[in-house]
C-alpha positions as CSV (number, residue, x, y, z in Angstrom):
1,X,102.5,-143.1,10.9
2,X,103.0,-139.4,10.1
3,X,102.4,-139.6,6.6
4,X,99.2,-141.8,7.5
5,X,97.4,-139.3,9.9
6,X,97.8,-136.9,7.2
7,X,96.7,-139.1,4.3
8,X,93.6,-140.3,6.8
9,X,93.1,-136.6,7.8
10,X,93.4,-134.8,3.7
11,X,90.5,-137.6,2.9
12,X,88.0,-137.0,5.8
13,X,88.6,-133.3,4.5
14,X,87.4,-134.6,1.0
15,X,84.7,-136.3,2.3
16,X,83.6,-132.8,4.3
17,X,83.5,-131.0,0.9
18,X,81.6,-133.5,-1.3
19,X,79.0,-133.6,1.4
20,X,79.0,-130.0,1.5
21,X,78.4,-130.1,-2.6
22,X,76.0,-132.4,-2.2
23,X,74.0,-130.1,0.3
24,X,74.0,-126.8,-2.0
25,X,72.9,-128.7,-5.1
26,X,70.0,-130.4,-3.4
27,X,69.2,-126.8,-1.8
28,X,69.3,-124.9,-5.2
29,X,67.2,-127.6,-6.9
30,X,64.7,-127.1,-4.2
31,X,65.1,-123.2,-5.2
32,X,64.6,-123.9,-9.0
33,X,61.7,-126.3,-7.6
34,X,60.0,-123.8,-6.3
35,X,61.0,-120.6,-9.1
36,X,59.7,-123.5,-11.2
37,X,55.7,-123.1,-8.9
38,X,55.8,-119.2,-8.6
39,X,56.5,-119.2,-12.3
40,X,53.6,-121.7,-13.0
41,X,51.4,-119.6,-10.8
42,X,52.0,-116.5,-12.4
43,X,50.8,-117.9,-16.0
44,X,47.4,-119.1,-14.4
45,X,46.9,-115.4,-13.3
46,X,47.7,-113.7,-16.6
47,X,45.1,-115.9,-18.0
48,X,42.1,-115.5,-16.0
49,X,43.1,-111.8,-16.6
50,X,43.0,-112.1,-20.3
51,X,39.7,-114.0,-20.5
52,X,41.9,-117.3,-21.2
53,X,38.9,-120.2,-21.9
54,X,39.0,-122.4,-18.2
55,X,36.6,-124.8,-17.3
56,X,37.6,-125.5,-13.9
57,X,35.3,-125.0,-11.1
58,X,38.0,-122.9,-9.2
59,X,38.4,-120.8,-11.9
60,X,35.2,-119.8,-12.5
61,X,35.0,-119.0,-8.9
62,X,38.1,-117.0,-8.8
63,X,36.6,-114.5,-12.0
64,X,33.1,-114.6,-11.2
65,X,31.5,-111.6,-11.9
66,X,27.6,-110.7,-11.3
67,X,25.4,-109.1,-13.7
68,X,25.2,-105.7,-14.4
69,X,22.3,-103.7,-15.2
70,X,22.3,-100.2,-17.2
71,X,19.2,-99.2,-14.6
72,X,19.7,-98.8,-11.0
73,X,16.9,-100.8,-9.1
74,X,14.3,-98.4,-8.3
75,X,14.2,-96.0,-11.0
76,X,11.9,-93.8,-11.7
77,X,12.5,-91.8,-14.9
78,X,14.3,-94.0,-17.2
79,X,14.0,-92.9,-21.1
80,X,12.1,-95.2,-22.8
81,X,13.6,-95.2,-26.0
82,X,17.2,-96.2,-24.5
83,X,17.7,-99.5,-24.7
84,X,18.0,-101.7,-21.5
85,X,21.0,-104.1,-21.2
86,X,22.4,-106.6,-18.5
87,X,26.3,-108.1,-19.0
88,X,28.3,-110.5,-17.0
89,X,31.5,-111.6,-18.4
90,X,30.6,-115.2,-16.6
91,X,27.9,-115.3,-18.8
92,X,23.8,-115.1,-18.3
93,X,21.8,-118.2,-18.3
94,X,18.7,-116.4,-19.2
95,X,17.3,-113.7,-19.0
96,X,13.6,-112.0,-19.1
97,X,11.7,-108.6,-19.0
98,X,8.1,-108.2,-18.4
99,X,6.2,-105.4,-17.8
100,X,3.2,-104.5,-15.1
101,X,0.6,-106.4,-17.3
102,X,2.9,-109.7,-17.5
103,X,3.9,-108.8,-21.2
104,X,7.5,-110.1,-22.1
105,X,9.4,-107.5,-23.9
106,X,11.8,-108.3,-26.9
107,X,15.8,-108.6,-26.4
108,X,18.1,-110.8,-27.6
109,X,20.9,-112.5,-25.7
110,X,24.3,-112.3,-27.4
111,X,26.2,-115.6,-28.6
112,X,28.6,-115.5,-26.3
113,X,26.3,-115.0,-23.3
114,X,27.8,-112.5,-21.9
115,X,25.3,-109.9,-22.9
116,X,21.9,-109.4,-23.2
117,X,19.7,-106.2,-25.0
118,X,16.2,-105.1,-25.5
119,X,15.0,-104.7,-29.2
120,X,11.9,-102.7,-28.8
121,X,10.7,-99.1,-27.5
122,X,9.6,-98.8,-24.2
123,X,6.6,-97.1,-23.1
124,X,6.2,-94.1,-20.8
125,X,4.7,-94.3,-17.3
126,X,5.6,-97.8,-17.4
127,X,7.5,-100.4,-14.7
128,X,9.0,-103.0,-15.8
129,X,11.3,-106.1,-14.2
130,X,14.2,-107.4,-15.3
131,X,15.1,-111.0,-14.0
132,X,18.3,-112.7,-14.7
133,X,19.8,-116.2,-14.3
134,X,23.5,-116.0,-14.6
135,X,25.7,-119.2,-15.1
136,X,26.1,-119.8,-11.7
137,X,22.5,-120.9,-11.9
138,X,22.1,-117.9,-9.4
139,X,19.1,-115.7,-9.6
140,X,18.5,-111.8,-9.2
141,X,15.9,-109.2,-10.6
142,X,15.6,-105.4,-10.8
143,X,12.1,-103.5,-11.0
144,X,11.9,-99.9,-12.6
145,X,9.8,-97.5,-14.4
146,X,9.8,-94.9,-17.4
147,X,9.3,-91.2,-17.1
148,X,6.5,-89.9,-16.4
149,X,6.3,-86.6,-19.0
150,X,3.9,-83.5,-18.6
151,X,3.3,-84.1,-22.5
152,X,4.9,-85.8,-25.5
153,X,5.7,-83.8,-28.9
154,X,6.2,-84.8,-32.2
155,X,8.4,-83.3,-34.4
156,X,7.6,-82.0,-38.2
157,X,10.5,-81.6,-40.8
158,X,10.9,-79.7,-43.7
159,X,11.3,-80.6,-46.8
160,X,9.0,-83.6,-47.9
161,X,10.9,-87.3,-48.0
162,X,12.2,-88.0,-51.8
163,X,11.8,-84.2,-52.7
164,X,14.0,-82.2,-55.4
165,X,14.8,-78.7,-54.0
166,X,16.7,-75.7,-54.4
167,X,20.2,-74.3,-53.2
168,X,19.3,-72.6,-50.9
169,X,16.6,-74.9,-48.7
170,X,17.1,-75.2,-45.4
171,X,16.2,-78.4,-43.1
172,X,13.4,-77.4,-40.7
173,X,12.5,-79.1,-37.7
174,X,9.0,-77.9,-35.9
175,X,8.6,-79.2,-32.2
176,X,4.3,-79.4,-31.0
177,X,5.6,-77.9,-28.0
178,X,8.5,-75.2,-26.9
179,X,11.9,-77.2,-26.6
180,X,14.1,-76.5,-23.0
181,X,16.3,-78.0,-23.7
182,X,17.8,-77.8,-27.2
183,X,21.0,-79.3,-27.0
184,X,19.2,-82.6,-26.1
185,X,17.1,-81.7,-29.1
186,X,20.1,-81.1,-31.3
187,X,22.0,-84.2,-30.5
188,X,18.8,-86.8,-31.1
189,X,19.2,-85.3,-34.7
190,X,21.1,-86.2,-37.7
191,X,22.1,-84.7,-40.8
192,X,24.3,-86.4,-43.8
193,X,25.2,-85.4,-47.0
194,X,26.8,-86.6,-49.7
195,X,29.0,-85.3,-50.1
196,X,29.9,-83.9,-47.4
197,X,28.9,-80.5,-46.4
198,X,30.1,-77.9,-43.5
199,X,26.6,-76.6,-41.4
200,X,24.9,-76.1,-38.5
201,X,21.6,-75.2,-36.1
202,X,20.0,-72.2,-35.3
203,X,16.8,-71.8,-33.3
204,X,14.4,-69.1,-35.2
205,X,12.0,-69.6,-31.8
206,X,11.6,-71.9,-28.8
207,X,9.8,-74.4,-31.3
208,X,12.0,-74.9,-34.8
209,X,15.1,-74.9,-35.4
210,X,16.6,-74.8,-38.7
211,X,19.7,-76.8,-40.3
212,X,22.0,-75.5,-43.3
213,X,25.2,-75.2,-44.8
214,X,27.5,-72.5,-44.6
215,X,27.2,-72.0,-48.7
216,X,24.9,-72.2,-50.9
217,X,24.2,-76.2,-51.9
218,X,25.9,-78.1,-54.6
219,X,23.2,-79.6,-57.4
220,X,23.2,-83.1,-57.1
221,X,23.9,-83.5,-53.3
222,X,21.7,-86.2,-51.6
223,X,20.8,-85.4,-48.0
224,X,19.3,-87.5,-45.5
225,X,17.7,-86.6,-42.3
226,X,17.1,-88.6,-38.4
227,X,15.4,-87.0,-35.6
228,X,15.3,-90.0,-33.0
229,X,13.8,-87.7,-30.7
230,X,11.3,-90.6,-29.2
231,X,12.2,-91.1,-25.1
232,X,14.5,-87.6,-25.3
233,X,13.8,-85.2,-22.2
234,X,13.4,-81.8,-23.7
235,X,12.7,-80.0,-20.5
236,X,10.1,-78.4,-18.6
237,X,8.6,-82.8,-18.3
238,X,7.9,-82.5,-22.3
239,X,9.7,-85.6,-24.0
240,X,10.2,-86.6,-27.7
241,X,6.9,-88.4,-28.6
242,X,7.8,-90.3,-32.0
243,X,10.8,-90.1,-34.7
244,X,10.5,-88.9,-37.9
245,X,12.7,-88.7,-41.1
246,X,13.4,-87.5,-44.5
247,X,15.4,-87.0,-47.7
248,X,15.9,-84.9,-50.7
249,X,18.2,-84.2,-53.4
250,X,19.8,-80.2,-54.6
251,X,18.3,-79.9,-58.0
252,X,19.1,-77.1,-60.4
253,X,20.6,-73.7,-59.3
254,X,17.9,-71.5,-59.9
255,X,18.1,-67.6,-58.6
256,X,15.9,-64.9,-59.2
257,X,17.0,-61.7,-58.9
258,X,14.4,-58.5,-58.3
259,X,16.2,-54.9,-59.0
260,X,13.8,-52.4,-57.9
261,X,15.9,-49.8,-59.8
262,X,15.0,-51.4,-63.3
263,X,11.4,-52.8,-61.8
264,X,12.5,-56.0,-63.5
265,X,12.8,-60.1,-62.2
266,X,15.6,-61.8,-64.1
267,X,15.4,-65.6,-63.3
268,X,18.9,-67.3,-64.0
269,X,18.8,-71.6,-64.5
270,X,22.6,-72.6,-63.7
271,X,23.7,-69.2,-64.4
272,X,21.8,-68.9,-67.7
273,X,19.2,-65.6,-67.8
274,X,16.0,-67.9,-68.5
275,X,13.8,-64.6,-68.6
276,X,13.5,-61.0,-67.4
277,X,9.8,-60.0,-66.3
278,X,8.6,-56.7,-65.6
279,X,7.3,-56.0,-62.0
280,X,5.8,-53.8,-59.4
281,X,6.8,-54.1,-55.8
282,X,5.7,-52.6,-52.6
283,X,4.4,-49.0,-52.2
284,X,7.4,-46.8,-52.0
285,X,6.9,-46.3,-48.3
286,X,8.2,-47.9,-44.6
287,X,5.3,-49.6,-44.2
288,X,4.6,-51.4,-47.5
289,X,8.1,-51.5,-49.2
290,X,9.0,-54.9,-50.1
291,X,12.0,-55.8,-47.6
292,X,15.4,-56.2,-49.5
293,X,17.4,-59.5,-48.8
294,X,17.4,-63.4,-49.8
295,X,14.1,-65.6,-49.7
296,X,14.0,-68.7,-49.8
297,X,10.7,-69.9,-52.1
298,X,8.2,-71.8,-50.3
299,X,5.0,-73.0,-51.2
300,X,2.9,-72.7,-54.6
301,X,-0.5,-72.7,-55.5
302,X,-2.6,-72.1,-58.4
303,X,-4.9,-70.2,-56.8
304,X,-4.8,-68.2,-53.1
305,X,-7.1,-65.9,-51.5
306,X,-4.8,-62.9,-50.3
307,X,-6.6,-61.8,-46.5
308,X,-4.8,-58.4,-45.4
309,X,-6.3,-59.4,-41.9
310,X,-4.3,-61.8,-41.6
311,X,-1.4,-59.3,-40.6
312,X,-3.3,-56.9,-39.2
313,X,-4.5,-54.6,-42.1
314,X,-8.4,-54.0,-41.5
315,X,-10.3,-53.4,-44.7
316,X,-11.8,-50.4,-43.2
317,X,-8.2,-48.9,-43.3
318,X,-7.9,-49.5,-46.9
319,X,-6.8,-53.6,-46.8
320,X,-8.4,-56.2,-48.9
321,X,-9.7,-59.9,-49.4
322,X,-8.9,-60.8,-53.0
323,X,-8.2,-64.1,-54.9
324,X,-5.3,-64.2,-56.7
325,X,-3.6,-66.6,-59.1
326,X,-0.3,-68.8,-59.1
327,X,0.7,-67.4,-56.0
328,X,4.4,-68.5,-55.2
329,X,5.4,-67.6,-51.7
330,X,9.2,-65.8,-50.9
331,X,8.0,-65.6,-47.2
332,X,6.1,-66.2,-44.6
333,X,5.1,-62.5,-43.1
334,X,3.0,-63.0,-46.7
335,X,4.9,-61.6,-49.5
336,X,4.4,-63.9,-52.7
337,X,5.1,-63.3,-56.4
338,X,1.6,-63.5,-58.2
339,X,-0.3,-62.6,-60.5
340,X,-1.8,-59.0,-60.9
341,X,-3.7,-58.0,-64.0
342,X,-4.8,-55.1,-62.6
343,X,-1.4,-53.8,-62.1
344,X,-0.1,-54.7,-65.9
345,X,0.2,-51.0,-66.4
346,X,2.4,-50.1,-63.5
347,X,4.8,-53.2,-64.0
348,X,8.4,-51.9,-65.1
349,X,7.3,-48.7,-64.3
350,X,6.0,-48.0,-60.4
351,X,5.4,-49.8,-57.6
352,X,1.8,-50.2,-56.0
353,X,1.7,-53.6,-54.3
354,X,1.5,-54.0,-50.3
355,X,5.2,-55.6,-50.9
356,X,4.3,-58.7,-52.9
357,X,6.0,-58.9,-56.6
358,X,3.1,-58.6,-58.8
359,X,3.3,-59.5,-62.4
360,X,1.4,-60.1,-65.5
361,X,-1.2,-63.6,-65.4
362,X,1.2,-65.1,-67.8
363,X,4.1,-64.6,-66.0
364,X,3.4,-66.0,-62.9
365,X,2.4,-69.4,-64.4
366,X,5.5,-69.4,-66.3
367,X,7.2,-68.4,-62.9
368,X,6.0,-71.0,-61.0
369,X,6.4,-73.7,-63.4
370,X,10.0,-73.0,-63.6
371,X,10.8,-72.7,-59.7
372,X,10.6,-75.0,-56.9
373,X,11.0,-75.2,-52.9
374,X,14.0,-74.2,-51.9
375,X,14.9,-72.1,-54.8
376,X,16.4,-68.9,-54.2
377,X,15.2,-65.2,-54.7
378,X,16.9,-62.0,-53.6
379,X,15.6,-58.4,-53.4
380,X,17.7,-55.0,-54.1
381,X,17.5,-51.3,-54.4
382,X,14.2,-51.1,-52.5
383,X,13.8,-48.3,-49.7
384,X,12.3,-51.2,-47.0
385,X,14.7,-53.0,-44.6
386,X,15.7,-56.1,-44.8
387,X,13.9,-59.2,-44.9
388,X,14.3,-60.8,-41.2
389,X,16.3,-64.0,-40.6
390,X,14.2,-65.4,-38.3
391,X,10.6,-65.0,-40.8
392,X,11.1,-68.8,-41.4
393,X,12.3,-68.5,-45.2
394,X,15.0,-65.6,-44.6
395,X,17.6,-67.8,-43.2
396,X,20.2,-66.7,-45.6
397,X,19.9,-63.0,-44.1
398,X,21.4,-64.5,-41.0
399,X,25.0,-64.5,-42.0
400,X,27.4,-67.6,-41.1
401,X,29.4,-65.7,-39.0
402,X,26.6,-65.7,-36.7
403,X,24.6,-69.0,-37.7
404,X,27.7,-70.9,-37.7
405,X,28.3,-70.5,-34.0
406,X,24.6,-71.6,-33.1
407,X,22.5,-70.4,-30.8
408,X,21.9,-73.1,-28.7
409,X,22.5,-71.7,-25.3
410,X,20.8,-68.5,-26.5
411,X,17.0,-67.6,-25.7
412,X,16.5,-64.1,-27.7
413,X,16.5,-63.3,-30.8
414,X,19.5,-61.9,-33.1
């Protein structure tokens, strides 16, 4: 009976363990069970995050997102040459912008839906209203207008598109009106070379600003030239009226040199001496010296009437009005090398001009068949100062130390 109860008790203890077993295997498979749903969870999330393709409705719902507009509602000053966008990553159904008059303006709606862009300029003093349809089938719309300016300015640049020019041109860029704001000036203009080249811009005035390299340029190089300056606020309520461009290409290195020491012009063609010419500079004098210093050659004609009026020299105090021929200009304050006849006997010898380089009739054809814009010409020995960096073809006599900083912050001369 003993051994009984003890067999009867050792099996109900048995029993008491198996069902014990049998309770923490169905508890950890409910635990895996449900590892098993966070896990499965977890994955959904990590793709709606990455932009995972899901059609269901609740998805769509859960990663809706509304358009977006690059204008606030309300604007009033809105460039007009910026493009206007709208982007939903759950996709546009369609979308439309009209302006006051009912006219549709051009865009284009990406391929994927998800963005949309206008494709042509805007016009100031405009309003316009931009109504979506996103793929909800849910619809919204934003109304704004363009600035307003005081006046619009156009923008000139220097040298002419497909031109051949020398070393030493520089790229000019001549605002209709004073520019406030130059660095917004600066930055809707672009300069490339090929190759490349180290440069910068300096403002001669509150109108132009110049471009050039650090050195002299390589023959050969091709440059091209972008002045997006159309919707560009450049202070004061004046804005960027129309773009513009150009091009050009270095030609040959040609540099004259004019020693007043030896009253001679020596004009070198890749570092060849093509010619030395005899010359007579400006009187001997501070007022009518010839300034020393780099030019930059300008413009040519065959023929130029020479008006000492037009810098302030009256003929009653001993100026003149005379026609002259195969006048090339070195700058703009009006010093030219031209031809002088009557001053073939003082060439080589003295100096008589009112500081242009006179030579013989002969000579200044051959001159200015030989040079072009942009060509290089520097002055020594004579007892005037030095040709001013700011006279529009003196750039060189800026040095880079000081042109390669830029003086875009700056408002007086330097």
């Amino acid at each position: 009976m003993l051994v009984s109860v003890s067999i009867m008790s050792e099996s109900v203890e048995i029993m008491a363990k198996r069902v014990q077993v049998s309770r923490g295997f169905r508890q950890m498979m409910a635990a895996v069970a449900a590892s098993s749903l966070l896990l499965v969870g977890c994955t959904i999330d990590r793709d709606g995050d990455s932009g995972a393709a899901d059609t269901s409705g609740a998805h769509v719902a859960d990663t809706y997102s509304p358009p977006q507009f690059s204008v606030k509602d309300g604007a009033t000053d809105i460039s007009p040459g910026v493009p206007i966008t709208v982007e939903s990553e759950s996709g546009l159904e369609k979308v439309t912008m009209t302006n006051e008059e009912g006219g549709q303006v051009e865009a284009e709606l990406a391929s994927d839906g998800r963005s949309w862009t206008t494709t042509e300029e805007l016009g100031y003093s405009r309003t316009y209203t931009v109504a979506v349809t996103d793929a909800r089938g849910e619809s919204t719309s934003i109304t704004f207008q363009t600035a307003t300016p005081v006046a619009t300015s156009g923008v000139a640049l220097s040298p002419l598109a497909d031109s051949t020019v020398g070393v030493g041109q520089a790229i000019g860029f001549r605002f209709a009106n004073p520019v406030d704001d130059r660095q917004a000036a600066q930055d809707a203009i672009e300069v490339k070379t090929e190759p490349a080249v180290e440069g910068e811009f300096f403002w001669l005035n509150n109108s132009e600003v110049r471009w050039r390299p650090a050195e002299y340029w390589e023959p050969g190089t091709k440059v091209s030239v972008t002045a997006d300056i159309y919707g560009v606020d450049l202070g004061n309520g004046y804005y960027g009226g129309e773009d513009n461009a150009t091009n050009f290409t270095i030609g040959d290195r040609v540099i004259t040199e004019i020693d007043d020491n030896t009253k001679t012009m020596t004009v070198y063609r890749n570092g060849e001496a093509l010619r030395t010419i005899p010359v007579s500079l400006g009187r001997d004098n501070a007022t009518w010296a010839t300034p020393n210093g780099t030019y930059i050659i300008g413009d040519e004609y065959e023929q130029l009437l020479m008006d000492s009026t037009t810098f302030g020299l009256g003929y009653d105090q001993g100026g003149y009005s005379t026609m002259v021929d195969y006048a090339t200009q070195m700058s703009y304050s009006g010093i030219y090398v031209h031809a002088a006849p009557w001053s073939v006997g003082q060439q080589g010898h003295s100096n008589t001009s009112h500081g242009c380089i006179n030579v013989s009739t002969e000579a200044a054809a051959w001159f200015q068949d030989v040079v072009k814009r942009g060509d290089i010409v520097t002055v020594k020995n004579t007892v005037g100062e030095t040709l001013s960096g700011y006279d529009g073809l003196g750039d060189w006599n800026i040095p880079w130390s000081v042109w390669g900083k830029g003086n875009v912050d700056e408002t007086s001369a330097w």
